[in-house]
C-alpha positions in Angstrom: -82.7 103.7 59.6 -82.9 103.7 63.6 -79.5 104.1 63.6 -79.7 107.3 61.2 -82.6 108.6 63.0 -80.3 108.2 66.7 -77.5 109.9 65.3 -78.8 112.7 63.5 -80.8 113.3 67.0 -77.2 113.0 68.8 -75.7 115.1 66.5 -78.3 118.0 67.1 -78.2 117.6 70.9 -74.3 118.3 70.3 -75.5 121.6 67.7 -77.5 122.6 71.2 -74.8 122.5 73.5 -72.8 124.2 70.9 -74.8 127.5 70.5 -75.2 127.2 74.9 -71.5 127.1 75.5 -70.4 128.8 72.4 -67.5 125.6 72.5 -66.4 124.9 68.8 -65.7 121.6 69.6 -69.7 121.0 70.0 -70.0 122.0 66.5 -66.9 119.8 64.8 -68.4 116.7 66.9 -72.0 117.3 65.8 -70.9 117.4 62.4 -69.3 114.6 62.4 -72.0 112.8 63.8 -74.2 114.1 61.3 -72.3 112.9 58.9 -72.2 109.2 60.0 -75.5 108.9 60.5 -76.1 110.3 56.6 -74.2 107.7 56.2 -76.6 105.3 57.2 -79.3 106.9 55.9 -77.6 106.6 52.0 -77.1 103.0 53.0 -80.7 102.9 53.5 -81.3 103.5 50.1 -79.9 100.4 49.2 -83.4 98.8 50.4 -85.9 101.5 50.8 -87.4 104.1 48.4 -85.7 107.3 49.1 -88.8 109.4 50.1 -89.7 106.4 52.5 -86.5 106.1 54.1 -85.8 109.7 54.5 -89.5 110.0 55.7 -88.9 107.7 58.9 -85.4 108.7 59.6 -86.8 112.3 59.7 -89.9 110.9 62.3 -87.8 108.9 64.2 -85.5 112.1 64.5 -88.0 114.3 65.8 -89.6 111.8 68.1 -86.8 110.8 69.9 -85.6 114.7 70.2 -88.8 115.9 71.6 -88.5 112.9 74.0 -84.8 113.9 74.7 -85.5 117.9 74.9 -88.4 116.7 77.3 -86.0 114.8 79.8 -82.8 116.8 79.5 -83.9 120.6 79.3 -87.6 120.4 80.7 -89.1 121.7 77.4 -92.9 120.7 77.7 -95.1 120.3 74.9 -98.6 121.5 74.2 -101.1 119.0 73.7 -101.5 119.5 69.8 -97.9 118.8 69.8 -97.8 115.3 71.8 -100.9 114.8 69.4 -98.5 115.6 66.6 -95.9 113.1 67.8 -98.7 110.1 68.1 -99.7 110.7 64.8 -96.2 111.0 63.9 -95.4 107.8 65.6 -98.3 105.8 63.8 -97.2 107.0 60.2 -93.8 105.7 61.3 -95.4 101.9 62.2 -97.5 102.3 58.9 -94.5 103.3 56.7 -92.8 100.2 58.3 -95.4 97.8 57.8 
């Protein structure tokens, strides 16, 4: 599921650069990114309830693409939003456990 959760965050960094530099490659690659990592996520499936897997992959995704958009284009975040990823971040460790 990390691995769904890394790629779907790839593949909407590549949606990103695709609406900045209006490139059409952008888009074909995010696709296609998207696409494996739903892969991942179905394989998922095989071991996890579907509302729990799609739950953490979904966390996971946001997370690391508010880190991401934090580091690479300087978007800051309010504190009610950071608050919102820790309490995002402990659901994810509780859905693990």
């Amino acid at each position: 599921m990390l691995v769904s959760g890394v790629l779907l965050t790839v593949g909407d960094l590549f949606m990103k650069q695709w609406v900045v530099s209006k490139t059409h490659w952008f888009y074909v690659i995010g696709i296609a990114i998207y696409f494996i990592g739903l892969n991942f996520l179905a394989q998922a499936y095989l071991f996890r309830h579907i509302a729990i897997a799609t739950t953490i992959v979904n966390i996971l995704n946001v997370v690391t693409l508010s880190i991401i958009s934090w580091v690479l284009f300087k978007d800051y975040l309010t504190v009610k939003q950071i608050c919102g990823l820790v309490l995002a971040t402990v659901a994810l460790v509780l859905l693990e456990s």
